[in-house]
C-alpha positions as CSV (number, residue, x, y, z in Angstrom):
1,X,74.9,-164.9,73.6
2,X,77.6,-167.9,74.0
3,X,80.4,-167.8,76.5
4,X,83.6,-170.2,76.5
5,X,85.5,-169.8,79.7
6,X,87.3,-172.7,81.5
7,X,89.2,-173.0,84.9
8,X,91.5,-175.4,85.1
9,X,93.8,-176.1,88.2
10,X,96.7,-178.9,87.6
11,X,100.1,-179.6,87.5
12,X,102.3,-179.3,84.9
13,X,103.2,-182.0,82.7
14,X,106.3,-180.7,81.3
15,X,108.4,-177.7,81.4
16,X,107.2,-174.9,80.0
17,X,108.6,-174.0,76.2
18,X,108.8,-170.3,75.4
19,X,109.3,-168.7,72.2
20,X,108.3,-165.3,70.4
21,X,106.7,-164.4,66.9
22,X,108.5,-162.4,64.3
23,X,106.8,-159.4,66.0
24,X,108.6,-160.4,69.1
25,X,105.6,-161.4,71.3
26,X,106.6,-163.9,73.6
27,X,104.3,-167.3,73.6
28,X,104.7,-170.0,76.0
29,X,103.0,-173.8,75.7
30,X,103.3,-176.5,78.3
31,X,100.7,-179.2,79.1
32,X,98.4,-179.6,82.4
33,X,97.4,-183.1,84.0
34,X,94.5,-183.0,85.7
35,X,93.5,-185.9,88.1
36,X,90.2,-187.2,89.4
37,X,89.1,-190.7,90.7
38,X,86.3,-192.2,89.4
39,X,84.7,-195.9,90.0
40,X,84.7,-198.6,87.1
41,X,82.0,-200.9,85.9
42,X,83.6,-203.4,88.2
43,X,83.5,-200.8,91.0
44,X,86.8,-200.3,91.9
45,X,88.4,-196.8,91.9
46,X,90.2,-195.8,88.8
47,X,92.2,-192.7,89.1
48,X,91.4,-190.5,85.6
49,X,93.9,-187.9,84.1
50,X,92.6,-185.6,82.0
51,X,95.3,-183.7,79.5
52,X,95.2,-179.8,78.3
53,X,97.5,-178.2,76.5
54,X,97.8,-174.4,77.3
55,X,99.3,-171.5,75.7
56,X,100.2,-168.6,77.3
57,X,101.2,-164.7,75.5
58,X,103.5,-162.0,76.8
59,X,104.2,-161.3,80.0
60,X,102.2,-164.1,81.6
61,X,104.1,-166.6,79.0
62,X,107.3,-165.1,80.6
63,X,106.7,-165.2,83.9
64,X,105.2,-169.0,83.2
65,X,108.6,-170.3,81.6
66,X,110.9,-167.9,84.2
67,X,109.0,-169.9,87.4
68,X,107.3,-172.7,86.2
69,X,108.9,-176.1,85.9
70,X,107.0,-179.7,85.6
71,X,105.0,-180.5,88.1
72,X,104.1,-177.5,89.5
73,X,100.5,-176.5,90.5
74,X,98.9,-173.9,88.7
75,X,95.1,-172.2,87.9
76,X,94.6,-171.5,84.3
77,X,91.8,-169.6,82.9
78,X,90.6,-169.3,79.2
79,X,89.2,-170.5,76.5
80,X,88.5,-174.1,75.4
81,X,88.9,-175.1,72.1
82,X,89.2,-179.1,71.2
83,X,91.6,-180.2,68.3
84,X,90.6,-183.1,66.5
85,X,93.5,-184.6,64.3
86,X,94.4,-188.1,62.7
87,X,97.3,-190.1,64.3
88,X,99.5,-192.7,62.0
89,X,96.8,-195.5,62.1
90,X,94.1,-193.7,61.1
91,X,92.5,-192.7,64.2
92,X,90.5,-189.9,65.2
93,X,92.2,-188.0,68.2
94,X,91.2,-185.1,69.8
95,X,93.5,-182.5,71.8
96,X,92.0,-179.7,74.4
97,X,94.0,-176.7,73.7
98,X,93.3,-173.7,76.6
99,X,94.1,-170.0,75.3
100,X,95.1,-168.8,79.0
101,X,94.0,-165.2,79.7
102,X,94.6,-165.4,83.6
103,X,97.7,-167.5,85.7
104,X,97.7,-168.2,89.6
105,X,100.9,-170.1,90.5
106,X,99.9,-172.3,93.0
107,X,101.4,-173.7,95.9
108,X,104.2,-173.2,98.6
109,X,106.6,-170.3,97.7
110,X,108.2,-167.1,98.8
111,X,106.6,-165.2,96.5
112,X,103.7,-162.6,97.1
113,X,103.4,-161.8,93.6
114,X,100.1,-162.0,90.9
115,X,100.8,-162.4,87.9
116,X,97.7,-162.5,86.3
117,X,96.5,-160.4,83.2
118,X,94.9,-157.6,85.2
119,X,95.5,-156.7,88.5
120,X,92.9,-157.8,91.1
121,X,91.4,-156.2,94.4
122,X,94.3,-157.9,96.3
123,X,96.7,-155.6,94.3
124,X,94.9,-152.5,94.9
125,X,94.5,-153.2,98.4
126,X,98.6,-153.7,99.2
127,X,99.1,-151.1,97.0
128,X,96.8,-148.6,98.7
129,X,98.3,-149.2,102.0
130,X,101.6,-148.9,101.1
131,X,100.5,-145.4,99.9
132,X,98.7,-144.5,103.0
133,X,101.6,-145.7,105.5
134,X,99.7,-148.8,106.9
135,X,101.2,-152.2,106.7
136,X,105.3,-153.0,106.4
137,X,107.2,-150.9,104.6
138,X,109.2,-151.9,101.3
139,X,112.1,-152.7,102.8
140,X,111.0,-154.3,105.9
141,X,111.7,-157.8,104.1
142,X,107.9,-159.5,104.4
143,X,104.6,-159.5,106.6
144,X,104.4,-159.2,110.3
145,X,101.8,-160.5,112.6
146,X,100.0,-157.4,113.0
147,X,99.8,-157.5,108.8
148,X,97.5,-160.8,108.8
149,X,93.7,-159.8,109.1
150,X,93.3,-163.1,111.1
């Protein structure tokens, strides 16, 4: 059995760019920096960014170029595959290229929306109360302090 299945949180290095195929599926690709700091040989501390370029399909890769802009935070998951290619002097250069299947956007926002590829318990939960009457209403305009389990 082999599994290839990466997580990725970052910010975004550009804005994102979205197209669609001839079919009319919508495709979105932007790039992800990831940072880390790490000591050198002399041991000082180096910070390390680490590039991935992502690509996003249908309604994900709309919601990703509708909200997204450069430099926002964001969770990516899906699948890792490097690129190896040749620049103009002859070099060997390698690209990691992630085929998203899952988007959190991250950070501040008004927002209480997932727009991830499948809905997860968190949906069914708000959508189960707003079925059984508990919680705010629609139109009540966001949560109240009896609405935060904390």
């Amino acid at each position: 059995m082999s599994f290839n299945k990466i997580t990725v949180v970052g910010n975004l290095g550009r804005d994102p760019e979205l197209r669609y195929t001839p079919q009319g599926n919508a495709v979105c690709n932007f790039s992800i920096a990831t940072n880390e700091k790490k000591r050198d040989k002399s041991g000082e501390m180096q910070d390390v960014t680490t590039w991935f370029r992502v690509t996003l399909w249908g309604k994900q890769a709309e919601n990703a170029s509708k909200y997204l802009t450069k430099g926002s935070p964001i969770y990516i998951e899906g699948r890792l595959r490097v690129e190896e290619w040749t620049d103009r002097d002859g070099n060997n250069r390698y690209t990691l290229e992630v085929q998203g299947t899952d988007m959190q956007f991250l950070g501040g926002g008004s927002r209480n929306e997932d727009f991830s590829s499948d809905a997860g318990p968190e949906a069914d939960f708000s959508s189960s109360r707003a079925s059984s009457g508990g919680g705010a209403s629609a139109g009540s305009g966001g949560a109240t302090d009896d609405d935060i389990p904390f």
